[in-house]
MARTOR-233909 format. One line per field, with one value per residue: x, y negated, z negated of N, C-alpha, C in turn; residue number from 1; residue in three letters. Coordinates in Angstrom, 3 decimals. Example, Ala and Ser with C-alpha at 12.3 -4.5 7.8 and 13.67 -1.06 7.14 Angstrom:
2
n.u <- 13.190|12.850
n.v <- 5.690|2.250
n.w <- -7.800|-7.080
ca.u <- 12.300|13.670
ca.v <- 4.500|1.060
ca.w <- -7.800|-7.140
c.u <- 13.200|12.900
c.v <- 3.300|-0.030
c.w <- -7.800|-7.870
num <- 1|2
residu <- ALA|SER
REM end
This chain:
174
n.u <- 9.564|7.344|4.166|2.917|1.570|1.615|-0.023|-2.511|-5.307|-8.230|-10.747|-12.132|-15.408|-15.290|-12.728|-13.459|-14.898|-13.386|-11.902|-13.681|-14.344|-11.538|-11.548|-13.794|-16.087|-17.869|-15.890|-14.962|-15.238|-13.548|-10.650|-9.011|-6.880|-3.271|-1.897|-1.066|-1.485|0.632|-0.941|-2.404|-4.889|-6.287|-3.806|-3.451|-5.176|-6.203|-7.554|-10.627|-9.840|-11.744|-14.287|-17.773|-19.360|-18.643|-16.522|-13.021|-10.417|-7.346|-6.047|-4.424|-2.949|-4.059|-3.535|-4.613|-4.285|-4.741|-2.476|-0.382|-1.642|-1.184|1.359|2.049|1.076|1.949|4.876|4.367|4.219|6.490|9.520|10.070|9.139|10.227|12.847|13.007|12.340|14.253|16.215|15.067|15.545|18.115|19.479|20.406|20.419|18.277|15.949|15.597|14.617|12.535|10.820|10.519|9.228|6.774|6.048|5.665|3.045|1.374|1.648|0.441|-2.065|-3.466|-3.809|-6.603|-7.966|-8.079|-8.200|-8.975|-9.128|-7.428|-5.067|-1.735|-1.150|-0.238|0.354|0.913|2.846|4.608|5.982|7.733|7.495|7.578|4.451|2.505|2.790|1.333|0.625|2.679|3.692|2.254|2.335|4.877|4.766|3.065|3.876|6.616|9.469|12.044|10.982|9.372|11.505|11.054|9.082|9.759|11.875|9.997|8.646|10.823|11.458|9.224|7.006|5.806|5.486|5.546|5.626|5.219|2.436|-0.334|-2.915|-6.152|-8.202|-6.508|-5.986|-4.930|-2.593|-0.270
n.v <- -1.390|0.676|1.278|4.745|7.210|9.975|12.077|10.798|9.154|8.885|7.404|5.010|3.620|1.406|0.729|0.220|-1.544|-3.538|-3.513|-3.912|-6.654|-7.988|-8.135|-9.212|-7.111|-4.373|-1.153|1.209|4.826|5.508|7.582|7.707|5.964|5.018|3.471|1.045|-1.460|-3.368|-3.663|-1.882|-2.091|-1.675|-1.604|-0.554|1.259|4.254|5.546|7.396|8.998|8.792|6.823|6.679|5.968|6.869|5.807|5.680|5.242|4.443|3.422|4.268|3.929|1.345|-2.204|-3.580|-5.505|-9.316|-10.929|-9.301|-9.372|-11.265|-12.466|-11.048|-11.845|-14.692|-13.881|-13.101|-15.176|-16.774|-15.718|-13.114|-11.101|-10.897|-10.323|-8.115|-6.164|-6.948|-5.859|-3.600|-2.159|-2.874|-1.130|2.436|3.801|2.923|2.993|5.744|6.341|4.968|6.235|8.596|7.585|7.100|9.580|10.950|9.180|10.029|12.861|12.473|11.542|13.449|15.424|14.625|14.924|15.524|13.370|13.039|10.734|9.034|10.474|11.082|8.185|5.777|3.352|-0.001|-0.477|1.117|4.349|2.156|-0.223|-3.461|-4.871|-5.203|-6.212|-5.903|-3.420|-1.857|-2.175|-1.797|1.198|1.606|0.644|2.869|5.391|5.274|3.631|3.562|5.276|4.244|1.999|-0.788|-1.444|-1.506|-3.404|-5.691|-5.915|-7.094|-8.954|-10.629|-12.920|-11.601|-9.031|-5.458|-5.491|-7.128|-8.633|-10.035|-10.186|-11.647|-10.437|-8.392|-4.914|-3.915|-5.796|-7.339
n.w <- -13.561|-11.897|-11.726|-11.051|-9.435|-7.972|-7.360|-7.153|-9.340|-10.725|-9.608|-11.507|-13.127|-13.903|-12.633|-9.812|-9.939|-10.802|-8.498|-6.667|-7.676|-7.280|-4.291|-3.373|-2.268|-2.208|-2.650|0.004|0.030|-1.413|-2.691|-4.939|-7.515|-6.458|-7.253|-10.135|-11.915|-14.363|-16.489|-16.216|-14.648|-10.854|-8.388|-5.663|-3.478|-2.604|0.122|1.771|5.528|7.185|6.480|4.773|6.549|8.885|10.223|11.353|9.482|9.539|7.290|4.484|1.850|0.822|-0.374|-3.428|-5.462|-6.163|-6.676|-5.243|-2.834|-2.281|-2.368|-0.411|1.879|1.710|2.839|5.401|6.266|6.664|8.281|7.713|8.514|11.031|10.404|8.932|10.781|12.605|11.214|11.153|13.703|14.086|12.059|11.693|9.880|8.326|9.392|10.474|7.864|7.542|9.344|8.203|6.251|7.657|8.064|5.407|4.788|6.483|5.911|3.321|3.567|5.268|3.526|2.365|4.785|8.707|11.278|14.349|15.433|14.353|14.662|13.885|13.693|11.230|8.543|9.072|11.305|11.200|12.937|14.088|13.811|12.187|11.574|9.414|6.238|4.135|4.055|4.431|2.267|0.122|0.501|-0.419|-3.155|-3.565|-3.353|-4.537|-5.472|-3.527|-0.968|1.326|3.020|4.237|2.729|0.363|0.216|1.217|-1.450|-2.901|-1.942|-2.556|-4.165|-6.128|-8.630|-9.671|-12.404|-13.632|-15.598|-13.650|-13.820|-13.912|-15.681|-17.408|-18.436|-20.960|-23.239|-21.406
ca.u <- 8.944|6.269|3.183|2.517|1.315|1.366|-1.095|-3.754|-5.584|-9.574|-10.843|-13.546|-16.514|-14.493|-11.717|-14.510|-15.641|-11.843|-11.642|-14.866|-13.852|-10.239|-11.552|-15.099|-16.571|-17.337|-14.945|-15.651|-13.972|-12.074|-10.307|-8.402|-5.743|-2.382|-0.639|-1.422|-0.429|1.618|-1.973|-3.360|-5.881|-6.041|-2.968|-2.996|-6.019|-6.242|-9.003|-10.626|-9.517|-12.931|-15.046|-18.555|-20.189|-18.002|-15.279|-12.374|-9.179|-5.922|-5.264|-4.775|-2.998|-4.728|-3.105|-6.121|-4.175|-4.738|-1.075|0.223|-1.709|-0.803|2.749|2.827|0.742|3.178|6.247|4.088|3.783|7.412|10.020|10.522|8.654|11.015|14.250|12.924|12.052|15.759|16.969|14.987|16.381|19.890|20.190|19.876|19.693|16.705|14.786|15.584|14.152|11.004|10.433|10.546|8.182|5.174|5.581|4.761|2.301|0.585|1.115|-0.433|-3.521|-3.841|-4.951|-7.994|-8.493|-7.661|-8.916|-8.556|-9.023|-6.024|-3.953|-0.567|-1.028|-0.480|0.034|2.011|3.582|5.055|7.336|8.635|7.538|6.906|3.195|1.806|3.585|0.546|0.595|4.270|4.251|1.378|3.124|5.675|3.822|1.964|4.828|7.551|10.539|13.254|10.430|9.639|12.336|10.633|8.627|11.009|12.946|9.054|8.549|12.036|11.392|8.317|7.230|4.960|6.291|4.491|5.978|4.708|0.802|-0.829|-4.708|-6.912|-8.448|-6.035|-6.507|-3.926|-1.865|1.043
ca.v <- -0.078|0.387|2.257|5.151|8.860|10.731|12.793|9.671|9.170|9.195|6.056|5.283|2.929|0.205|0.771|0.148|-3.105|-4.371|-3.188|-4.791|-8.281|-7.655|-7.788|-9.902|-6.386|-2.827|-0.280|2.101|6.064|5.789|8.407|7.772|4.994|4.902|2.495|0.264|-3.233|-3.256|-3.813|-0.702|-2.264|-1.066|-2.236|0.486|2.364|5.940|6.030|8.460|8.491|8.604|6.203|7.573|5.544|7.713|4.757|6.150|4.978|4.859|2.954|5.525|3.457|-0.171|-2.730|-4.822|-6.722|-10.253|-11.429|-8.822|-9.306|-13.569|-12.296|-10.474|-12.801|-15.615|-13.922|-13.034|-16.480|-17.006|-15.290|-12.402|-10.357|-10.856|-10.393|-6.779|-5.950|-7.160|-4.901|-1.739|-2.350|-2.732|0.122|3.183|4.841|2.298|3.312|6.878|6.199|4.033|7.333|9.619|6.912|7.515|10.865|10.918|8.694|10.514|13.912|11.948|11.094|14.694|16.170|14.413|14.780|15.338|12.375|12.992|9.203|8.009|11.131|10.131|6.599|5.313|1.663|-1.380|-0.701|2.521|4.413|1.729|-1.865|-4.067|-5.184|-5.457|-5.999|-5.445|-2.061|-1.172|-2.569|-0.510|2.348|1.748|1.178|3.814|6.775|4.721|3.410|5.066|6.418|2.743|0.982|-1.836|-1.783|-2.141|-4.966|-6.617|-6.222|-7.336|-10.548|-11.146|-13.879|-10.870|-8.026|-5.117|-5.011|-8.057|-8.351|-11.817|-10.030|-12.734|-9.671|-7.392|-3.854|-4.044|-6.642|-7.261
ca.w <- -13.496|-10.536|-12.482|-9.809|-9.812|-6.631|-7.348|-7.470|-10.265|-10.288|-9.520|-13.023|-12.895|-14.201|-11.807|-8.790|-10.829|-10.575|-6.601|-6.265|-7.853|-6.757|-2.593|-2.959|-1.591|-3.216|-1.780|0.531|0.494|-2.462|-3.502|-6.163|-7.157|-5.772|-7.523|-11.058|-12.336|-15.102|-17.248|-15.944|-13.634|-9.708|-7.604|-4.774|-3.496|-1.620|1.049|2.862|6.438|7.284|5.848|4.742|7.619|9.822|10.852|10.931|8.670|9.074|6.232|3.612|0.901|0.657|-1.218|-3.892|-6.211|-5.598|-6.371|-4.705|-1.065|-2.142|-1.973|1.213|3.171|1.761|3.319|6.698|6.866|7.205|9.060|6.997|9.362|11.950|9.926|8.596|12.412|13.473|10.255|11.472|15.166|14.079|11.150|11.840|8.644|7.740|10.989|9.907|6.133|7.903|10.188|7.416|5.180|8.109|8.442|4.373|4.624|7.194|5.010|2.160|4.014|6.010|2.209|2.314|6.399|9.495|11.737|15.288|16.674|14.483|14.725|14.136|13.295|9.614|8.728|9.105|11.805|11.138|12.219|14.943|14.029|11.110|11.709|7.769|5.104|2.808|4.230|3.766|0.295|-0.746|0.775|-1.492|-4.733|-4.070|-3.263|-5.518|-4.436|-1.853|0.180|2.164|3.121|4.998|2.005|-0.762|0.786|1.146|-2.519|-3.726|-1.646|-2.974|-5.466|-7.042|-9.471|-10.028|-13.910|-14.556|-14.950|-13.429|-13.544|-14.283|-16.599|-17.930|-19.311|-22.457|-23.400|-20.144
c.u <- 7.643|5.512|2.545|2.030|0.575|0.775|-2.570|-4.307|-7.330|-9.951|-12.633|-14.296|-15.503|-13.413|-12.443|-14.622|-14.595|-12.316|-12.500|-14.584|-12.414|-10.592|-12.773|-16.008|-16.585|-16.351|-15.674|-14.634|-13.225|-11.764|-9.358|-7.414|-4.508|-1.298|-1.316|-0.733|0.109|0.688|-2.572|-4.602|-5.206|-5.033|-3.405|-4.290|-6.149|-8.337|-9.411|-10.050|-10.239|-14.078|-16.456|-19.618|-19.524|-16.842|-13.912|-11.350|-8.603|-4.980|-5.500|-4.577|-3.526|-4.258|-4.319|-5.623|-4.163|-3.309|0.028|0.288|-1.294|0.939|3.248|2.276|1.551|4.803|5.735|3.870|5.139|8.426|10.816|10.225|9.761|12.156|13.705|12.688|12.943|16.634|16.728|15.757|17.863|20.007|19.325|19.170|18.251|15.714|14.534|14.389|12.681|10.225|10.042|8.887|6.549|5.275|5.218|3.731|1.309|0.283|0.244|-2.047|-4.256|-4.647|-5.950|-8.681|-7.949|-8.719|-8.399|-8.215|-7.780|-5.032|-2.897|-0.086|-1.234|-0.430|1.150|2.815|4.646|4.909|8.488|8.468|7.169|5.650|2.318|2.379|2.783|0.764|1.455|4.572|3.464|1.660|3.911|5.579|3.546|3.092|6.200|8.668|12.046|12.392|10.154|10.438|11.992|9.277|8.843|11.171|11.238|8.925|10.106|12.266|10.415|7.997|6.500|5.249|5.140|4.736|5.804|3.231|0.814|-2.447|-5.248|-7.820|-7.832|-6.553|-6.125|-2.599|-0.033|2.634
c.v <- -0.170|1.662|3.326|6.523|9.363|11.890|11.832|10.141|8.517|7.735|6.059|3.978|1.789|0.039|0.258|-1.170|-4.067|-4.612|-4.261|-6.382|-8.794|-8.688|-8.427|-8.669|-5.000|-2.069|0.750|3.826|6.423|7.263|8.915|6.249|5.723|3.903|1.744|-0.695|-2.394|-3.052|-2.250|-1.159|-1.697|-1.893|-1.645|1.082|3.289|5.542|7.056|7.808|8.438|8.338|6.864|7.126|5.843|7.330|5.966|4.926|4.833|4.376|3.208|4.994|1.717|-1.031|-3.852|-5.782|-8.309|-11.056|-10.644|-8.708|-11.195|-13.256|-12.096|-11.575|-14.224|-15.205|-12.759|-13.971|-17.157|-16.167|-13.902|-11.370|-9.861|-9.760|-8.525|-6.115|-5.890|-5.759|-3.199|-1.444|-2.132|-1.515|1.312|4.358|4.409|2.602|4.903|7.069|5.950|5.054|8.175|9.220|7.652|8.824|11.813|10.391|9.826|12.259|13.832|12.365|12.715|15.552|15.795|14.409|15.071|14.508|12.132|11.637|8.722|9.010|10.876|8.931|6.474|4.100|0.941|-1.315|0.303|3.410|3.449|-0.236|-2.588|-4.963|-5.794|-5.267|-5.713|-3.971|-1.308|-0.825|-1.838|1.138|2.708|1.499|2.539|5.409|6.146|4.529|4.190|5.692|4.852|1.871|-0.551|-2.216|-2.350|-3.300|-5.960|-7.312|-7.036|-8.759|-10.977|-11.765|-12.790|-10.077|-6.796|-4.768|-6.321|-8.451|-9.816|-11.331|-10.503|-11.492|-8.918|-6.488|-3.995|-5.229|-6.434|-7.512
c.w <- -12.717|-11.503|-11.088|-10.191|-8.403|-6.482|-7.389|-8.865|-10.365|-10.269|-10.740|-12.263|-12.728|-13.187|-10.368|-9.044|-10.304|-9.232|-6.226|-6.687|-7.263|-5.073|-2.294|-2.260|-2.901|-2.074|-1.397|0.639|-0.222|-2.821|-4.882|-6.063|-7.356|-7.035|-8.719|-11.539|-13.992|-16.625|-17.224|-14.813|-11.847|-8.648|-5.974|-4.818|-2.831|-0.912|1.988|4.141|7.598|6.621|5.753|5.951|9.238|10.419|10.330|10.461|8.515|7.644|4.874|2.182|1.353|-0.448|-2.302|-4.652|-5.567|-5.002|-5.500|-3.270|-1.520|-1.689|-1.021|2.049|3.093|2.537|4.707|7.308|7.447|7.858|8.787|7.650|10.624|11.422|9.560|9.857|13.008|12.532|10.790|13.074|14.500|12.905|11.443|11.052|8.108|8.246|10.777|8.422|6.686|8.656|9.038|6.348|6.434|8.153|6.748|4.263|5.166|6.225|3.998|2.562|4.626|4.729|2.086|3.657|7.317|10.493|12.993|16.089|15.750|14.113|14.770|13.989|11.671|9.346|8.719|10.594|12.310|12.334|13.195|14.352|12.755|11.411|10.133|6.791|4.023|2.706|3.909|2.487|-0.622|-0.702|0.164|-2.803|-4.504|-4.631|-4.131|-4.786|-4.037|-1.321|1.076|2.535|3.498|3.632|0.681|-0.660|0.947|-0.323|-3.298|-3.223|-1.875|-4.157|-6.602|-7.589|-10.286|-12.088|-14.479|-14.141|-14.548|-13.088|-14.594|-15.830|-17.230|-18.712|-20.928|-22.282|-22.415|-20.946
num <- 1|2|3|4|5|6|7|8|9|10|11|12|13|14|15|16|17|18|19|20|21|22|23|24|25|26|27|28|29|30|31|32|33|34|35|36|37|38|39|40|41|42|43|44|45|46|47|48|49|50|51|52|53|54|55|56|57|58|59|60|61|62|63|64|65|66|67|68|69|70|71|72|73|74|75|76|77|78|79|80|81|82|83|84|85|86|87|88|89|90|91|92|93|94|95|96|97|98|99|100|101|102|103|104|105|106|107|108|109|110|111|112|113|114|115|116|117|118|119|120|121|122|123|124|125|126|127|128|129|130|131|132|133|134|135|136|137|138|139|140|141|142|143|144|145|146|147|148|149|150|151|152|153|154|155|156|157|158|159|160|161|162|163|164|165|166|167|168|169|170|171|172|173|174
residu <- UNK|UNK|UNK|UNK|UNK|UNK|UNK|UNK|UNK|UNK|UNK|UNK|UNK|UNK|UNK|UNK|UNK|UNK|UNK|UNK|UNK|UNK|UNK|UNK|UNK|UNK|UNK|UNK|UNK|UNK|UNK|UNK|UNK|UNK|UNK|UNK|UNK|UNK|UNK|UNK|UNK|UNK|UNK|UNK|UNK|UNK|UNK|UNK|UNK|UNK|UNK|UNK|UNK|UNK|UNK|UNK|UNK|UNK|UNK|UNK|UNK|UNK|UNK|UNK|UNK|UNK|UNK|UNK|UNK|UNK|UNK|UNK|UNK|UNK|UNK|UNK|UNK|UNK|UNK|UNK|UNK|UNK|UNK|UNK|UNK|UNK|UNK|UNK|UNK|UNK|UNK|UNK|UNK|UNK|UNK|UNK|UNK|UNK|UNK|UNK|UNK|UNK|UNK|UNK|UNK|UNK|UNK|UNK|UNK|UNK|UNK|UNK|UNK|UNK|UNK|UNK|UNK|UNK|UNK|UNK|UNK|UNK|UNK|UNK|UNK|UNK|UNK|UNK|UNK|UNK|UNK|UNK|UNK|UNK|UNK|UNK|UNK|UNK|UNK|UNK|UNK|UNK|UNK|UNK|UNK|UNK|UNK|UNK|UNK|UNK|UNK|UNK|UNK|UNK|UNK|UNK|UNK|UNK|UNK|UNK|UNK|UNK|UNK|UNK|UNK|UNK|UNK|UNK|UNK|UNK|UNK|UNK|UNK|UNK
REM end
């Protein structure tokens, strides 16, 4: 069960605290979380798509759990990248699904902005190339699964699970 609510969900002090130990950084833009571990702590975060120091954004959902960016950058390290890249090339319904995923994403993000310098652009790679699998995979936490395809198939090969906690703090017992 992927803990999600597509309406975000307010990001609290404590939720900041996580982000902030989560990423070695405070966060910048938040607007709510996206996605939660299985504990309740912050998996998934919503950002503006203009940062308050004016940068712009495109990357609307942000993935923070630790085990969860250890997962993707473990299977960007091997050839998994490729093989989902050869998959969206050869199927067409998947390339269809992966089209459909940015052009939610991008609706997602348009409620909190419109951001002329990355008009049209959302993340990973989207809607032609696999580029970030953090990005995909948070794409698909965040909006739940059957809306990512290239994100799914990240998480379902990944050593990380969002229904099972591994935060070094947990909220309530995993």
């Amino acid at each position: 069960m992927w803990v999600t609510d597509a309406a975000l969900t307010p990001a609290t002090d404590a939720d900041l605290e996580v982000m902030r130990e989560q990423l070695g950084r405070p966060m910048r833009g938040v607007v709510g979380i996206a996605a939660r571990c299985a504990c309740g702590n912050p998996t998934v975060v919503a950002t503006e798509p203009r940062l308050p120091d004016g940068t712009p954004f495109p990357t609307f959902y942000y993935l923070t759990h630790p085990g969860a960016t250890a997962a993707m950058s473990a299977l960007e390290a091997t050839h998994v990248m490729r093989e989902l890249a050869d998959l969206l090339a050869d199927d067409d319904e998947i390339a269809s699904r992966y089209r459909a995923a940015h052009e939610a994403y991008l609706a997602d993000r348009s409620v909190y902005g419109d951001v002329e310098e990355i008009a049209g652009i959302s993340a990973g790679g989207m809607p032609t190339r696999v580029k970030c699998l953090h990005a995909v995979a948070a794409h698909a936490l965040a909006a739940g699964p059957g809306v990512n395809p290239i994100g799914d198939l990240a998480l379902e090969r990944s050593s990380w699970s969002p229904a099972r906690c591994t935060c070094a703090n947990p909220r309530v017992a995993a």
